[in-house]
C-alpha positions in Angstrom: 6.6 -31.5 -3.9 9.7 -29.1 -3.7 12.9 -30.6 -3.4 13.5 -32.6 0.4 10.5 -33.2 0.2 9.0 -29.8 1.2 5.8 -29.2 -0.4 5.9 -25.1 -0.6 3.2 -23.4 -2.1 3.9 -20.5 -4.0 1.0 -17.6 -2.8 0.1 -15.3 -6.3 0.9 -12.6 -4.2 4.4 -13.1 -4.3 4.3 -13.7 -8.2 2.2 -11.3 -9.9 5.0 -8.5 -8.7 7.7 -10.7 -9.9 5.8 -10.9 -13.2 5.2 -7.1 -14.0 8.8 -6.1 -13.0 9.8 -8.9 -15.9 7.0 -8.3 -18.4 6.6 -4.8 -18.5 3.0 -3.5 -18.0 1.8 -4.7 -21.0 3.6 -8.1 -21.2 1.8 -8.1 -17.4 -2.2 -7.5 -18.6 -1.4 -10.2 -21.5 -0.6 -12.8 -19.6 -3.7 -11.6 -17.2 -5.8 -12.1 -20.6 -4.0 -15.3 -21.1 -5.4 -17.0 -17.9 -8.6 -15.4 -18.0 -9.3 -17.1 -21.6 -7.9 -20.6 -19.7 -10.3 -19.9 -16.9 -13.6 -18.5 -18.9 -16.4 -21.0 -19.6 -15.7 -20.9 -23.7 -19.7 -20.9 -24.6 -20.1 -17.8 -22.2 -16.8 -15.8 -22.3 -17.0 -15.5 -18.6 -15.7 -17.1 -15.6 -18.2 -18.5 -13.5 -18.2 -20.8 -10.3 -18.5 -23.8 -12.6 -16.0 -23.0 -15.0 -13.3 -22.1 -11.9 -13.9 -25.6 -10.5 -13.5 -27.4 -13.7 -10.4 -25.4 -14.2 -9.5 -25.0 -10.8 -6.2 -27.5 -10.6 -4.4 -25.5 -13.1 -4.2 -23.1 -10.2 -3.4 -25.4 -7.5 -7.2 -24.7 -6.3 -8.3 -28.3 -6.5 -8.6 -28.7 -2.8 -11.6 -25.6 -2.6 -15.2 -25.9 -2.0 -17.6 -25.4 -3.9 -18.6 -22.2 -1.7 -14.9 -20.8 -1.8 -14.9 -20.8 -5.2 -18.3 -18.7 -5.3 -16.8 -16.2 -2.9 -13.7 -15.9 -5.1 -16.2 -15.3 -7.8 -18.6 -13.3 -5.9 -15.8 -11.2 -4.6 -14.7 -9.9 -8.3 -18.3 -9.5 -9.5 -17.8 -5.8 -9.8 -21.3 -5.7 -12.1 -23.4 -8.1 -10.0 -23.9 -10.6 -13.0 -22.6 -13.4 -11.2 -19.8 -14.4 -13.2 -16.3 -12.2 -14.0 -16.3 -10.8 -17.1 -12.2 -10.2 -18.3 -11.9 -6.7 -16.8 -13.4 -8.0 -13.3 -10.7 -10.5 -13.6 -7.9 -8.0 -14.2 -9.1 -5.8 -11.5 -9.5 -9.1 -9.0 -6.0 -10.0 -9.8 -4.8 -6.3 -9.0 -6.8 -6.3 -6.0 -5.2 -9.4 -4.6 -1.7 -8.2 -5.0 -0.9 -5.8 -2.0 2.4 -4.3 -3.5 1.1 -4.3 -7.1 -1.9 -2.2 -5.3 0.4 0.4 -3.9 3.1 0.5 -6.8 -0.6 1.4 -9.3 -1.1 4.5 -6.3 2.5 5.8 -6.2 2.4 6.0 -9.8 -0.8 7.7 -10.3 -0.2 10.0 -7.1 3.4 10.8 -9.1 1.9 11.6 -12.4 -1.4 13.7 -11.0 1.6 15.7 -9.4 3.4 15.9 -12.9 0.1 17.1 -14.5 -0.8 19.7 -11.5 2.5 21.1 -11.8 1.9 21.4 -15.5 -0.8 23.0 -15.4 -0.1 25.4 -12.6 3.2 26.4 -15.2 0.9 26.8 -17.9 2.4 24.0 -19.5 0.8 21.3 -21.4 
């Protein structure tokens, strides 16, 4: 509960931008790494249904099905092995922030610019 009494959840929308601007991009994938190893099942090094609803209060989750936490799983599942595997989870996370989403395409529209211009001036 949030002060007055207010209980305010927090989405991870409105964080993980918050949390690149302060970490830098590599402080940012870190602490992605850092709760994919709190979320993995430890014997198989990947995070499965099982493993996201033993884990799932850290996140405020708690309150899911069973079959929500499969789709969340299901929806990262880039290789179709069931589970996510610590890039899946990274690309997930990325996916599920709009405005980190658009910042990645501004950037990588500004430097395929950068490196077209280069090479039109010969320069490399």
């Amino acid at each position: 509960m949030a002060a007055g009494g207010i209980n305010r959840m927090v989405d991870f929308e409105d964080l993980l931008p918050v949390m690149a601007d302060k970490l830098g991009g590599e402080g940012l994938i870190n602490e992605l790494c850092n709760g994919f190893q709190l979320l993995m099942d430890k014997v198989k090094g990947v995070i499965t249904t099982e493993s996201l609803k033993l884990n799932a209060a850290v996140l405020g989750l708690q309150d899911l099905t069973d079959d929500k936490l499969a789709s969340m799983v299901k929806e990262g599942d880039l290789d179709g092995d069931g589970a996510l595997n610590q890039m899946e989870f990274c690309v997930l996370m990325f996916r599920l922030s709009p405005q980190l989403m658009e910042e990645s395409q501004l950037w990588l529209r500004g430097a395929l610019n950068e490196e077209l211009n280069n090479a039109g001036s010969g320069i490399y």
